[in-house]
C-alpha positions as CSV (number, residue, x, y, z in Angstrom):
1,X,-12.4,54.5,30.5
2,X,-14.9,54.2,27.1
3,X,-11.9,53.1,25.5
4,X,-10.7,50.4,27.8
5,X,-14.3,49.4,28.1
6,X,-14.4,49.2,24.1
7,X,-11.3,47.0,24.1
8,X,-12.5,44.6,26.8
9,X,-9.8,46.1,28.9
10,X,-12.1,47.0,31.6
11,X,-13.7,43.3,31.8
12,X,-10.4,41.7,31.6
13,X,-9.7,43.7,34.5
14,X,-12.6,43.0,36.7
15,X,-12.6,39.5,36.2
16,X,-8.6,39.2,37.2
17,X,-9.0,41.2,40.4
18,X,-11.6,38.8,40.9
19,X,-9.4,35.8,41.3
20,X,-9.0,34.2,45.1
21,X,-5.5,34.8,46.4
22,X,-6.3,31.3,48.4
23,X,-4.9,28.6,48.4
24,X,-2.6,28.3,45.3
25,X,-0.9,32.5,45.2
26,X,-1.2,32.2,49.2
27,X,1.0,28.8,49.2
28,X,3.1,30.3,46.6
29,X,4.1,33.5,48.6
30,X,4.4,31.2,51.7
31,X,6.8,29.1,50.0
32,X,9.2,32.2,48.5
33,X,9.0,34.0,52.0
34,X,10.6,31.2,53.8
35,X,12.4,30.0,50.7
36,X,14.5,33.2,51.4
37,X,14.1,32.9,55.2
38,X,16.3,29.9,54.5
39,X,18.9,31.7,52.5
40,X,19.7,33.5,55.5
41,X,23.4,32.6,56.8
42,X,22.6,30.4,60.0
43,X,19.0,29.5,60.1
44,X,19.2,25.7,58.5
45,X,21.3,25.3,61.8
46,X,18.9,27.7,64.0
47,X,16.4,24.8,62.5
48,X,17.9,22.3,63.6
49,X,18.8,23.6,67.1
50,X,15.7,25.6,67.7
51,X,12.4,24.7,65.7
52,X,10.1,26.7,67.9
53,X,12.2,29.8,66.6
54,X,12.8,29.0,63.2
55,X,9.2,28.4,62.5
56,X,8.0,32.0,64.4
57,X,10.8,33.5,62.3
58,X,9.1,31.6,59.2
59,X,5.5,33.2,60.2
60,X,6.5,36.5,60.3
61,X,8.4,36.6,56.8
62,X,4.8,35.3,55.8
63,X,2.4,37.3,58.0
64,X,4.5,40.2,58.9
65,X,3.3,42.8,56.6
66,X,-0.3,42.4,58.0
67,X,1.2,42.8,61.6
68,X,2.6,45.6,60.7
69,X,-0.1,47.1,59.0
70,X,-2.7,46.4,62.3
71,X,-0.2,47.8,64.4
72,X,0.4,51.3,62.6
73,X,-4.1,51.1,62.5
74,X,-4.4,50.3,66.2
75,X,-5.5,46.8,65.4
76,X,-4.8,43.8,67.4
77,X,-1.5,42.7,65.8
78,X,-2.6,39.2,65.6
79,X,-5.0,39.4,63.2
80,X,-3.5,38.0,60.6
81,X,-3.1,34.2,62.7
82,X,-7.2,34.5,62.9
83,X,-7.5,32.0,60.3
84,X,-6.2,28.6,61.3
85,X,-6.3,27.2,58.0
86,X,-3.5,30.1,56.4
87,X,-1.4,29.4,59.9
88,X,-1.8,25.7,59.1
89,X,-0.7,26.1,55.3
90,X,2.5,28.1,56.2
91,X,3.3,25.7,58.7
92,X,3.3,23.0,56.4
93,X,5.5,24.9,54.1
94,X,7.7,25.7,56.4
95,X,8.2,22.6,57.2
96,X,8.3,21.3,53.9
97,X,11.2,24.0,53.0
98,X,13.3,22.8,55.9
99,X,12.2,19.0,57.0
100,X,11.0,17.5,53.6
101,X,13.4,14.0,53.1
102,X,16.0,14.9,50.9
103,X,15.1,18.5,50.8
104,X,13.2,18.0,48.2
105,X,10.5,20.4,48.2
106,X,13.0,23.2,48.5
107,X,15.2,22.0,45.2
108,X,11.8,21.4,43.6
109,X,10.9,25.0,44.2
110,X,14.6,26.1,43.6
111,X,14.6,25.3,39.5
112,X,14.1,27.5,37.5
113,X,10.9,26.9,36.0
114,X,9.2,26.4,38.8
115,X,10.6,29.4,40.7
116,X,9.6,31.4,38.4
117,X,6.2,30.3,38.5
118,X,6.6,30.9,42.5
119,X,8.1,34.6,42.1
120,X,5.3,35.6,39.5
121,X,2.6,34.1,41.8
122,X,4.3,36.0,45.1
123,X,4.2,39.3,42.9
124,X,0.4,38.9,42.4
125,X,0.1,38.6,45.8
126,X,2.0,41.2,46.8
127,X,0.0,44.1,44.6
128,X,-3.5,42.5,46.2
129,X,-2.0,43.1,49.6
130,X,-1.0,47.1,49.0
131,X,-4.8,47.5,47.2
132,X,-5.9,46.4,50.6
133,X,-3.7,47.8,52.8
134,X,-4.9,51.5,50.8
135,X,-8.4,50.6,51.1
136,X,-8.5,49.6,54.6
137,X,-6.3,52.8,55.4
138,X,-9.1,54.9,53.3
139,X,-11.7,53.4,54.9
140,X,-10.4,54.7,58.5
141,X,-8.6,57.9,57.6
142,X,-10.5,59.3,54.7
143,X,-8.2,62.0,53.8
144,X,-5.0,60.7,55.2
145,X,-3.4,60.2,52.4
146,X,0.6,59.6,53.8
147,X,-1.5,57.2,56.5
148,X,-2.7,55.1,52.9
149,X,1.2,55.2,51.5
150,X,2.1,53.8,55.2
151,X,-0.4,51.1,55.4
152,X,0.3,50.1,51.4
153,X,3.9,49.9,51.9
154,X,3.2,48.3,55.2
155,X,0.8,45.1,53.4
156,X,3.6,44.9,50.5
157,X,6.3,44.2,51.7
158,X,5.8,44.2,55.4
159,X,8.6,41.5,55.8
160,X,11.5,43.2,54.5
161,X,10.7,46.1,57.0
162,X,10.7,43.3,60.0
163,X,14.1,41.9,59.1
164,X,15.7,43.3,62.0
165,X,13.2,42.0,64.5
166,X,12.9,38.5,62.6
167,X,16.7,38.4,63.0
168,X,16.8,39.3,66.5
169,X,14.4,36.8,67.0
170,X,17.6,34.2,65.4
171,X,20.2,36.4,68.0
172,X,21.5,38.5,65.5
173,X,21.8,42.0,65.1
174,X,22.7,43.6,61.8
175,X,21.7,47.3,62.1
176,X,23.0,47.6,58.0
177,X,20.7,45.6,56.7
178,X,17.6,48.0,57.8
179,X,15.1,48.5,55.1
180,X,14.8,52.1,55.0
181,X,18.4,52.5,54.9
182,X,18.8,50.8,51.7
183,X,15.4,49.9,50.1
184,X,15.3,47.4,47.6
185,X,13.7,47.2,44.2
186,X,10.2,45.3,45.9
187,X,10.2,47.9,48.6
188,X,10.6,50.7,45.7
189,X,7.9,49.1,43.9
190,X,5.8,48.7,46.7
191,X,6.1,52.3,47.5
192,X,4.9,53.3,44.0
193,X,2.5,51.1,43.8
194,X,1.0,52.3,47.5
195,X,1.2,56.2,45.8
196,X,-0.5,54.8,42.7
197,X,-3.5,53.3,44.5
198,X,-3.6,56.0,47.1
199,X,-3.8,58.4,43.9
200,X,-6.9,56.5,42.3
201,X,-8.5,56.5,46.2
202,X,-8.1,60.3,46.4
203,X,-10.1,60.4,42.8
204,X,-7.2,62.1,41.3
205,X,-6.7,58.9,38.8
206,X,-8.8,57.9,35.9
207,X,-8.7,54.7,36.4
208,X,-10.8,51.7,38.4
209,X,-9.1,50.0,40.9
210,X,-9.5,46.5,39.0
211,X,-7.2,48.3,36.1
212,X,-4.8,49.5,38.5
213,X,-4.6,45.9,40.1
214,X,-3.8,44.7,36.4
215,X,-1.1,47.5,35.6
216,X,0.8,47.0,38.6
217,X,0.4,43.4,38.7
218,X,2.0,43.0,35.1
219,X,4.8,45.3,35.8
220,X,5.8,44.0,38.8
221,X,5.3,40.1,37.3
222,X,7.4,41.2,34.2
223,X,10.4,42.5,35.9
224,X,10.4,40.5,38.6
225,X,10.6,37.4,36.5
226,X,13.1,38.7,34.0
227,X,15.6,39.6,36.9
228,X,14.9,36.1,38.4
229,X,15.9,34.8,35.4
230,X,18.8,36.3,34.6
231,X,19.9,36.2,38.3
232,X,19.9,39.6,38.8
233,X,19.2,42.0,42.0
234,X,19.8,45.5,40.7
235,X,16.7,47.5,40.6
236,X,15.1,48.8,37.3
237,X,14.6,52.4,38.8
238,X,18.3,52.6,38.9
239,X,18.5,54.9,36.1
240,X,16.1,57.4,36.7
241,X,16.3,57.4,40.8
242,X,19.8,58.3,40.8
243,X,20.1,61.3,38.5
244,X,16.8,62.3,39.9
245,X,17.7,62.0,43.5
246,X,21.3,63.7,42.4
247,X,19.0,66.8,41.2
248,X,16.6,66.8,43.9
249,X,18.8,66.0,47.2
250,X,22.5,66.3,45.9
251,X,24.9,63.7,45.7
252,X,25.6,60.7,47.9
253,X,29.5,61.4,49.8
254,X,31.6,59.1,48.7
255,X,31.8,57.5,52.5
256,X,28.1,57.5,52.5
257,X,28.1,53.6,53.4
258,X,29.5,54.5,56.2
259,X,27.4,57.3,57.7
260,X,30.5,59.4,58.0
261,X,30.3,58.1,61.7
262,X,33.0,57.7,64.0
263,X,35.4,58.2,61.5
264,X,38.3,61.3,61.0
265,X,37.9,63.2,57.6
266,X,41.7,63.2,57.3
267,X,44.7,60.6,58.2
268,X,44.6,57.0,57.2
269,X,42.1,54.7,58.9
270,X,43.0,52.3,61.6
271,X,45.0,49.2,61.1
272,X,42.4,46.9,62.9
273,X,39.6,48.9,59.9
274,X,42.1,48.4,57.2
275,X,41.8,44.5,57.7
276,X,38.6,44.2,58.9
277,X,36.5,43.1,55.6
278,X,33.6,45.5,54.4
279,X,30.7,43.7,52.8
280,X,30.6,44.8,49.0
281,X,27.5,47.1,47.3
282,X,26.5,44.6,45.1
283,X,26.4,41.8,48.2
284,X,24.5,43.7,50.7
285,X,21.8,45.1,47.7
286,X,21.1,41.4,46.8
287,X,21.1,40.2,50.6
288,X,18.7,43.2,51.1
289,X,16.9,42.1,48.0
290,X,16.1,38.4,49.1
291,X,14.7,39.3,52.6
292,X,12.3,42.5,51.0
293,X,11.1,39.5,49.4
């Protein structure tokens, strides 16, 4: 720490994790949550059709990680809708992202420039919400260290873990597209950044918290931009998670995407599954990508 402290490190540090999340990173997070909300296929008709839905589909992509984090703590699960001014911002974005004349707001946010910008800011966001989710998971289990991972992950990237339930709240049911199943890179990141500040917690890291903040924060920032901007969804662990998970756990079967259920190891498969077309690896990793954002 003496020499971050003699490199201003430490103050740099300090002074960053003291920067308000509200309004400008809250508005910006907002905005990318139901940005991708929109993406979904179906949901600028469910809009139309069914405001009421679309818009408490909208607040959980935006308040669904603290939800989920009060629930797993025993905590009234509407905590997060306490403060009337956040429920009154993301109602204004949501209906900025799907009512604005001309849907302007939403091609506004969509160049380039600016959604980078918006991505960055939802990254910054997203690391202050794991440091809190540990810390408020510390500060009821003191030694329950999986319970600070949970709660971490939980605040991160709470509203990739609620897709199913946001999109059985649109009447769809796509049991593939659950989180777990096939975590994406902000879910990965999430996760490591949960251990990271569950480690410094513990006192097992020399580090402060504020550093942490500012380690994870660039990282995720950095890649999270470049992949935007090359238009990318494959995740940067790639590399080292798959030998390493080859090592540890064995290979994946090659009919791992399908579960190996309901399905004979020999003879050809049925007609009606011969025709019936699969959605590719690369579709369903940057669909899964999108809502764990």
């Amino acid at each position: 720490m003496g020499l971050l402290s003699d490199f201003g490190l430490e103050d740099v540090a300090v002074q960053f994790a003291r920067v308000p999340m509200f309004p400008i990173f809250d508005l910006m997070h907002y905005t990318l949550s139901i940005m991708y909300l929109k993406h979904e296929a179906g949901v600028v008709d469910l809009s139309r059709r069914s405001p009421i839905t679309c818009w408490v589909c909208s607040m959980l992509c935006c308040f669904g990680g603290g939800m989920l984090a009060a629930a797993m703590l025993g905590e009234p699960i509407l905590d997060p809708f306490e403060s009337n001014i956040n429920v009154f911002l993301a109602s204004v974005i949501w209906y900025m992202v799907f009512y604005f004349p001309k849907d302007l707001y939403y091609r506004l946010c969509s160049l380039l420039p600016v959604k980078l910008f918006v991505v960055a800011s939802k990254e910054v966001t997203r690391v202050r919400k794991i440091a809190a989710g540990v810390a408020h998971a510390h500060h009821v289990y003191k030694r329950g260290y999986v319970v600070m991972v949970a709660v971490g992950i939980a605040k991160g990237a709470g509203s990739g873990l609620l897709a199913n339930l946001e999109q059985l709240l649109r009447g769809v049911w796509k049991p593939n597209t659950n989180e777990l199943l096939n975590m994406s890179f902000p879910t990965k990141a999430t996760l490591l950044g949960a251990v990271l500040f569950t480690v410094e917690a513990a006192g097992w890291l020399p580090l402060s918290e504020e550093f942490l903040i500012l380690i994870v924060t660039i990282f995720l920032v950095t890649t999270k931009v470049t992949l935007t901007a090359m238009h990318s969804h494959a995740s940067p662990f790639d590399p080292i998670e798959t030998p390493l998970c080859g090592f540890l756990f064995g290979a994946a079967p090659p009919d791992s995407d399908g579960h190996g259920h309901g399905q004979s190891s020999s003879g050809p498969a049925a007609p009606a599954q011969q025709g019936k077309a699969e959605p590719t690896e690369p579709a369903l990793r940057k669909r899964k990508s999108k809502k764990a954002e």
